[in-house]
C-alpha positions as CSV (number, residue, x, y, z in Angstrom):
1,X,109.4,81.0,71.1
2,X,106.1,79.7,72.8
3,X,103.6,78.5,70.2
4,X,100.2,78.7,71.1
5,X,98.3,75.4,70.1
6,X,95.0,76.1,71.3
7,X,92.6,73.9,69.0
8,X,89.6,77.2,69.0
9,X,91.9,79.6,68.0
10,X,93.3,77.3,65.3
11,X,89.8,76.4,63.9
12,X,89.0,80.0,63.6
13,X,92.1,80.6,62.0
14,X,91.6,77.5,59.4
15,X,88.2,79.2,58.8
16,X,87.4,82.8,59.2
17,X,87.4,84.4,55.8
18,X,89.0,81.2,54.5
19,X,88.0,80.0,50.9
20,X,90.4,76.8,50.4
21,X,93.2,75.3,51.9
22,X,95.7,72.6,49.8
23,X,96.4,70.6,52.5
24,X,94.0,71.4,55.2
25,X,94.9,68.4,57.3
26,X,98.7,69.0,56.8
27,X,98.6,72.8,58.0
28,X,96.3,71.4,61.1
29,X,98.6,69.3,62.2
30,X,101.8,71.6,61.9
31,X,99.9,74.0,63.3
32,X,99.1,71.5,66.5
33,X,103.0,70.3,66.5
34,X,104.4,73.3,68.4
35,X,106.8,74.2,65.7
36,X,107.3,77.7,64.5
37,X,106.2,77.6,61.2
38,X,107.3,80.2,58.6
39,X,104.7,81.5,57.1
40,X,105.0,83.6,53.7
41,X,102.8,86.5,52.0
42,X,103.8,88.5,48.7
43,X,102.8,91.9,47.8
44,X,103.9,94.0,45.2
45,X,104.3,97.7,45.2
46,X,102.3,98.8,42.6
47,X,101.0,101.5,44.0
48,X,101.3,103.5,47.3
49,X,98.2,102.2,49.6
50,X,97.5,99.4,51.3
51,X,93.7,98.7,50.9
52,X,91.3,96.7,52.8
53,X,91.7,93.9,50.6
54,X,94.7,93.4,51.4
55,X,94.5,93.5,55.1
56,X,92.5,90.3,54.8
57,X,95.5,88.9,54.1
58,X,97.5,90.9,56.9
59,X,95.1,90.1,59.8
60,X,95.4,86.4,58.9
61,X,99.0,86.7,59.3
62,X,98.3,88.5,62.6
63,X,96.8,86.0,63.6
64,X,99.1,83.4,62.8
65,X,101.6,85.7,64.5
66,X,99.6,85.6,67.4
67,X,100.0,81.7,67.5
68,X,103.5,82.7,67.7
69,X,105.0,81.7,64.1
70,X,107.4,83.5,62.2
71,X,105.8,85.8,59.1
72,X,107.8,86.4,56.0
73,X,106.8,89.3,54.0
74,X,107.9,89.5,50.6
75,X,107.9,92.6,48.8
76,X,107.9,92.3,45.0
77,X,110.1,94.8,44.2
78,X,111.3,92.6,41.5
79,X,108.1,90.9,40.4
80,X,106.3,94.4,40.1
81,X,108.7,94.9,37.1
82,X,107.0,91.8,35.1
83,X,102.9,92.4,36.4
84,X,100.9,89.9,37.8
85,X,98.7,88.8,34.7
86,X,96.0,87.4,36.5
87,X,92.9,88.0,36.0
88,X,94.3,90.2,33.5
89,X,92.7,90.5,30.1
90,X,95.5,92.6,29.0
91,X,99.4,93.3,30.0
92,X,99.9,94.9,32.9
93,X,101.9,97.8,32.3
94,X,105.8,97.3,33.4
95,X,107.0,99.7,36.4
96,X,110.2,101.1,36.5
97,X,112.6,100.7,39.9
98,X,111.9,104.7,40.3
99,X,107.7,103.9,40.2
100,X,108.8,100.7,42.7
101,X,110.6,102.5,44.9
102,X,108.1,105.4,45.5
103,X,105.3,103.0,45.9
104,X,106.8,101.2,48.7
105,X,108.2,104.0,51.1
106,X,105.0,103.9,53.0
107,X,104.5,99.7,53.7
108,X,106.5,99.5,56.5
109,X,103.8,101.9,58.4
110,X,101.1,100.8,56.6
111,X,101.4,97.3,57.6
112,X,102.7,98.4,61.2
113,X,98.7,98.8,61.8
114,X,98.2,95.3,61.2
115,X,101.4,93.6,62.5
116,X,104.0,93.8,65.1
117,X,106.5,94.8,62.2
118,X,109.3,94.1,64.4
119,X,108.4,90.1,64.9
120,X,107.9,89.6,61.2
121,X,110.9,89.1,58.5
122,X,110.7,91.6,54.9
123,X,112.5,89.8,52.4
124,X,112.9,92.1,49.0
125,X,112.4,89.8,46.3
126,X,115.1,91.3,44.3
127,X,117.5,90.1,46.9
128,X,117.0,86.4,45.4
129,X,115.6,86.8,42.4
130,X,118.1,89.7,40.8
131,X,121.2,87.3,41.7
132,X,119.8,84.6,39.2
133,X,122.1,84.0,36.5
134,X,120.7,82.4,32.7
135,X,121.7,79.2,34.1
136,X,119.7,79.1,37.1
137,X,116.8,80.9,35.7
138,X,117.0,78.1,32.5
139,X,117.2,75.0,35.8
140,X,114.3,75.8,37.4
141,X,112.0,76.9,33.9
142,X,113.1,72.8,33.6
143,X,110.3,72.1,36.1
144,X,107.2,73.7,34.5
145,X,105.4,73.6,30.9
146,X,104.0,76.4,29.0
147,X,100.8,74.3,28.9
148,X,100.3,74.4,32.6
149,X,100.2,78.3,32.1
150,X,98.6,78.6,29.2
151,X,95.5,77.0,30.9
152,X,95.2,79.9,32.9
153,X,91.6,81.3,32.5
154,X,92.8,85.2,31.5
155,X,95.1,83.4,29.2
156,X,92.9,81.0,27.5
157,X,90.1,83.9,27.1
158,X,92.6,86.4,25.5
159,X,93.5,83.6,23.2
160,X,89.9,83.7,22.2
161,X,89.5,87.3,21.5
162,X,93.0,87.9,19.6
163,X,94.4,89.6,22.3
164,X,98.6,89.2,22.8
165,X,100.3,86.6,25.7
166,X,103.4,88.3,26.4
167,X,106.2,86.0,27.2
168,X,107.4,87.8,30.3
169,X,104.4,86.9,32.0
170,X,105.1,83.5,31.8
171,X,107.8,84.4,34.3
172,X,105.3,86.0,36.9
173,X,104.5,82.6,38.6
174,X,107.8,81.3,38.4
175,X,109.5,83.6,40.3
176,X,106.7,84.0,42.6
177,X,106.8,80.0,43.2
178,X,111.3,80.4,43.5
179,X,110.0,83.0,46.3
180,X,108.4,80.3,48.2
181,X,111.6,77.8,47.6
182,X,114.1,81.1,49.0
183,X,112.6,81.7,51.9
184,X,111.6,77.6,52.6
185,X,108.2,78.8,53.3
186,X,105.8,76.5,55.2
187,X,102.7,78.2,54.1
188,X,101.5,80.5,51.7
189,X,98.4,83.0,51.9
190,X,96.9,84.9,49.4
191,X,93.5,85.7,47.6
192,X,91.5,83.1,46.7
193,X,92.7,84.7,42.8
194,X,96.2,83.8,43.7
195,X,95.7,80.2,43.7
196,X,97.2,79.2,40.5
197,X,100.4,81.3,41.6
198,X,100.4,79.4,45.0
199,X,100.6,76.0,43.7
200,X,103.5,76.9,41.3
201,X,105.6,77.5,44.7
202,X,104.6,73.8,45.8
203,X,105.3,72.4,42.7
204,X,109.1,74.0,42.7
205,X,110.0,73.1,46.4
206,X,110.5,69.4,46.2
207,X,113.1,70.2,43.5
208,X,114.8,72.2,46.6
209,X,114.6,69.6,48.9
210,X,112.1,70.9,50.9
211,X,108.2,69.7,51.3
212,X,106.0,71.6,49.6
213,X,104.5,74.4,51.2
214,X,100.7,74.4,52.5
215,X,98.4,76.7,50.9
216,X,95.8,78.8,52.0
217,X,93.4,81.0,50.2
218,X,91.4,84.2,51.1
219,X,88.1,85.3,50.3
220,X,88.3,88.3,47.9
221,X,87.1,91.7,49.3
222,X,84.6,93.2,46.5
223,X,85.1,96.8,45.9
224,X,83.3,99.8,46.3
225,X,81.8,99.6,43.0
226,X,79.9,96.4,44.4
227,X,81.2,94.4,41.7
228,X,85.1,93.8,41.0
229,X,87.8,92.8,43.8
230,X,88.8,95.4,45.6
231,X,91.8,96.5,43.6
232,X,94.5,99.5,43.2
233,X,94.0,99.7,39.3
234,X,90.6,99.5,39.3
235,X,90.6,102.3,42.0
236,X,87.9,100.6,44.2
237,X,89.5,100.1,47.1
238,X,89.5,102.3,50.9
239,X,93.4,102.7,51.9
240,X,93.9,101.9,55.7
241,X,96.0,105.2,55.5
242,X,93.3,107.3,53.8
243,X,91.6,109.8,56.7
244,X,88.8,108.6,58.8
245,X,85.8,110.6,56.8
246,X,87.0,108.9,53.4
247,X,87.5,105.6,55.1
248,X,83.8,105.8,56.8
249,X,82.0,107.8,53.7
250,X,83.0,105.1,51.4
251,X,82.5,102.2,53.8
252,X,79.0,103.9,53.8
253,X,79.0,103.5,50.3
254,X,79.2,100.1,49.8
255,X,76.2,97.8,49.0
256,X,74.0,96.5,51.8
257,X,74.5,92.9,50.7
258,X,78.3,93.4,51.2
259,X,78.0,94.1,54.8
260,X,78.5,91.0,56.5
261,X,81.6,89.9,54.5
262,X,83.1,93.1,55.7
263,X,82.7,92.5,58.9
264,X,83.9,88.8,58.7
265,X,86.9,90.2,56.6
266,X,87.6,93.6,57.6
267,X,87.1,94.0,61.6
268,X,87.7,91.7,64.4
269,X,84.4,90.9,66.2
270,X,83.2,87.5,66.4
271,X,82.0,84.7,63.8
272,X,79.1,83.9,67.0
273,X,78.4,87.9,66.9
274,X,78.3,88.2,62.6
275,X,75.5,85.5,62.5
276,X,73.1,87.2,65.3
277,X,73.4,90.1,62.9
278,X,73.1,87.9,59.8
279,X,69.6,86.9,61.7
280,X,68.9,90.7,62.7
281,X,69.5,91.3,58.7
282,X,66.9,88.4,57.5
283,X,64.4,89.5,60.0
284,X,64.7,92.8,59.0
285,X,65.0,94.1,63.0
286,X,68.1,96.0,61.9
287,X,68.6,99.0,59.6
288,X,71.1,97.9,56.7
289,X,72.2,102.0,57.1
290,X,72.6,101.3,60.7
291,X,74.4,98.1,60.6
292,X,76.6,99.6,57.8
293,X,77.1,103.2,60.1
294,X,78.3,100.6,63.0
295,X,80.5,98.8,60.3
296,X,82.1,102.1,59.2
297,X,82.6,103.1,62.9
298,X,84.3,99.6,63.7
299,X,87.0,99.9,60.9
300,X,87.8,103.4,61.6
301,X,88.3,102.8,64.6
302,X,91.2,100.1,63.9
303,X,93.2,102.1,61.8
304,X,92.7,105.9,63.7
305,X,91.2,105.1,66.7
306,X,87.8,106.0,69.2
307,X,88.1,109.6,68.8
308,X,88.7,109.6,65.4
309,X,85.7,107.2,64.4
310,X,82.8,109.4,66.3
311,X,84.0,112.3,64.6
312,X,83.7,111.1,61.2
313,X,80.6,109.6,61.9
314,X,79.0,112.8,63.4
315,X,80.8,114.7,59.8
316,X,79.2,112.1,57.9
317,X,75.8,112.9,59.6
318,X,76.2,116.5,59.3
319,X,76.5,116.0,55.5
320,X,74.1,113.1,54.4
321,X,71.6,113.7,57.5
322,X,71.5,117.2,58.1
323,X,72.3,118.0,54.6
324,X,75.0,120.8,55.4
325,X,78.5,121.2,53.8
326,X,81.5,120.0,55.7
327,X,82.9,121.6,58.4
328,X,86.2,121.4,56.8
329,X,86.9,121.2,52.7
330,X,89.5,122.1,50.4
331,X,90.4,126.2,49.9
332,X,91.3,127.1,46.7
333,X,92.6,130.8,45.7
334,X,91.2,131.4,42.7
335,X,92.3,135.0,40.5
336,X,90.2,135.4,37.7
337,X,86.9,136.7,38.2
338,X,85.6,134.3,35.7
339,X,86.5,130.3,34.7
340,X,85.0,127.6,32.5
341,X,83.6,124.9,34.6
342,X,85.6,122.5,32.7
343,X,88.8,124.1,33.6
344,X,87.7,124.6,37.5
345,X,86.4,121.3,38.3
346,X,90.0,120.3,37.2
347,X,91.9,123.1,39.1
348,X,90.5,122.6,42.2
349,X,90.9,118.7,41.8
350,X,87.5,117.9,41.5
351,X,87.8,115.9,38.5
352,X,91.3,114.6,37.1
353,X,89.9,115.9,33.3
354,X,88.3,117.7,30.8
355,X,86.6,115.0,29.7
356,X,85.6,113.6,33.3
357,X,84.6,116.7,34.5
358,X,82.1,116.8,31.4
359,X,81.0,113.6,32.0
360,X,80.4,114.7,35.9
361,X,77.8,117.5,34.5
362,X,76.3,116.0,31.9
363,X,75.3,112.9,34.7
364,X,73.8,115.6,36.8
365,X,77.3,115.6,39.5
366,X,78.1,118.6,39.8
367,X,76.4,121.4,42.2
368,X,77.5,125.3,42.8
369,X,76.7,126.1,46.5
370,X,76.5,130.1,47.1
371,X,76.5,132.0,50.5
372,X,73.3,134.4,50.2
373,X,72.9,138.0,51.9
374,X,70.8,136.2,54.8
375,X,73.4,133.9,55.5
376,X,71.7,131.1,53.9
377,X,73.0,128.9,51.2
378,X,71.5,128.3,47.4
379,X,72.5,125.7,45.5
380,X,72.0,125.2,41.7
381,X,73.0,122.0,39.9
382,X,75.0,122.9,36.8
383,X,74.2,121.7,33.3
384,X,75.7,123.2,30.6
385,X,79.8,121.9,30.5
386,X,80.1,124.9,28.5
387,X,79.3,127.5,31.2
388,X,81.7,130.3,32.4
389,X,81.4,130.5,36.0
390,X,81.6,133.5,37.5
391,X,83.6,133.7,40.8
392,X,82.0,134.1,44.0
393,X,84.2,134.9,47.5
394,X,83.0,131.5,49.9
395,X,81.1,129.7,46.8
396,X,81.3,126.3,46.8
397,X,81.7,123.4,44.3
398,X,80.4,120.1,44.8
399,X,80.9,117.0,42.5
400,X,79.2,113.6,43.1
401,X,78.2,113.0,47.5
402,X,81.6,113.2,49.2
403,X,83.4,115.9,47.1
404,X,83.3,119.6,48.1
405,X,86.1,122.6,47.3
406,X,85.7,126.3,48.8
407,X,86.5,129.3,46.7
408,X,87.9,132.3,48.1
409,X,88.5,134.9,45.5
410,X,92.1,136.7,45.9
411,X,92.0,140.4,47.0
């Protein structure tokens, strides 16, 4: 295997999107010794997308790939069981191997977007970690103290507020650090919140025999809400599978002082291009909307393509420019001439309950769209949760900007 050792591809690699590295120097110099180095990234399967967030990580790897070293992908089928506790203020809940194993049908294809899947190694950490006996498991506990975890900053503030430390999540970086020591990882990447984890893995491998791996930390991807990481349990995240109208409505979504990290993070154009439009931004010659329309259009077009990416930007337009409904929506069937809103808005998937789809009303969300005899459209904003809606053939509901279900009434 050729190794690429170009010194401007490796300083953008030691830098772009990079928050820390434990040992810089070290990695740069493996990286300039023409060895394949193996380079290792986790992920657990606790839920069914792949979100931007975590293609950071993956287009790091890519380009490591690139450089032509070897990427081992771990998936935490076994580690999902336990929860990753950090940043955690309570425990996460346990999955079962049925929950795991539905989760992770889709990651081959998922990460297939981002990497040539058939260079890279999966390892299942199950493999390594299930054969453990109490012997083993007690041996390498040896090399760690429950003080070192306990300093962890979600540990120390549930401390303070009363709130339980559950012993199996002591085991959470362990086995995440015997990951690095199985595979004899050279590097490790992760998100900047993974840090603690990381270190763990080069604290074990000396005990192995084997140097300790480098380390190298991502900048966290903040969410759609404009305030937590991007994140599958706080559901504020854009899956890379999701269709190209929800990937570019929610992209449009996002704050306007978020838009250059997600171009440094999430697409591929150039550091030298990112600060002419960080200029453009302080100057004000650019739009934010504009800038954040071209951002939208860019990661579309990575995960579905050209095509794909001017079509949801001209559906988009059609609905937040021209103010019309979509071209296409949801069709429900709906038999009874009558329905409480309440019960609708949850039929027809609108909201997931009751008490949601009360909330949705109450904020002012939630908008019936009728055809009218002159083929225009009226639309009244509902207020009352308590209303009985009557059922109208081609009515539509609307709940919050991107939401819309048709009604056809059955004959």
């Amino acid at each position: 295997m050729q190794i690429n050792t170009d010194s401007k591809k490796i300083n953008e690699l030691l830098t772009r999107g990079v928050e820390q590295i434990i040992e810089k120097e070290s990695l740069r110099k493996k990286l300039k010794s023409g060895r394949q180095l193996r380079i290792k990234f986790g992920i657990d399967p606790t839920a069914p997308d792949i979100h931007l967030g975590n293609a950071v990580i993956l287009w790091k790897l890519r380009d490591f790939q690139d450089l032509g070293h070897k990427i081992i992908l771990i998936i935490g089928d076994f580690t999902a069981q336990i929860g990753d506790p950090t940043g955690k203020l309570s425990t996460r809940k346990m999955l079962t191997q049925q929950e795991i194993e539905e989760n992770m049908k889709n990651y081959k294809n998922q990460i297939g977007k981002i990497l040539d899947v058939k260079k890279i190694k999966i390892v299942y950490n199950s493999d390594h970690l299930g054969k453990l006996t109490l012997a083993d498991i007690y041996q390498i506990f040896h090399f760690f103290t429950a003080n070192q975890i306990l300093e962890r900053d979600m540990f120390q503030e549930r401390e303070k507020k009363g709130k339980p430390i559950w012993l199996h999540e002591f085991l959470y970086p362990i086995f995440q650090a015997y990951d690095s020591a199985a595979i004899k990882a050279d590097v490790e990447i992760g998100g900047s919140d993974q840090l603690f984890n990381m270190t763990m893995g080069r604290q074990l491998q000396p005990h192995f025999g084997q140097d300790p791996q480098d380390v190298m930390t991502m900048k966290l991807l903040i969410g759609t809400d404009g305030e937590k990481k991007m994140s599958k349990s706080v559901g504020n995240y854009i899956g890379i599978q999701e269709s190209p109208e929800e990937q570019y409505g929610k992209i449009m979504s996002i704050k306007d002082e978020l838009i250059l990290d997600y171009f440094e993070l999430c697409t591929r154009i150039s550091l030298k291009k990112i600060k002419e439009l960080e200029k453009d931004l302080k100057a004000k010659n650019v739009n934010p909307r504009d800038l954040k329309s071209r951002l939208a259009k860019k990661i579309v077009e990575i995960y579905h393509g050209k095509t794909a990416a001017k079509k949801a930007e001209k559906e988009f337009n059609r609905v937040f420019k021209e103010k019309k409904v979509p071209s296409k929506m949801p069709v429900f069937i709906v038999p009874q001439e009558s329905y409480p809103v309440l019960k609708l808005l949850v039929e027809l998937n609108l909201a997931q309950s009751k008490s949601e789809a009360k909330r949705l009303i109450e904020e002012g969300g939630v908008k019936i769209i009728k055809p009218t005899i002159d083929n225009k459209q009226l639309t009244i904003k509902l207020r009352d949760w308590k209303e009985e809606i009557k059922i109208q053939d081609e009515m539509i509901l609307k709940v919050g900007k991107r939401k819309f279900a048709k009604i056809k009434k059955s004959s």
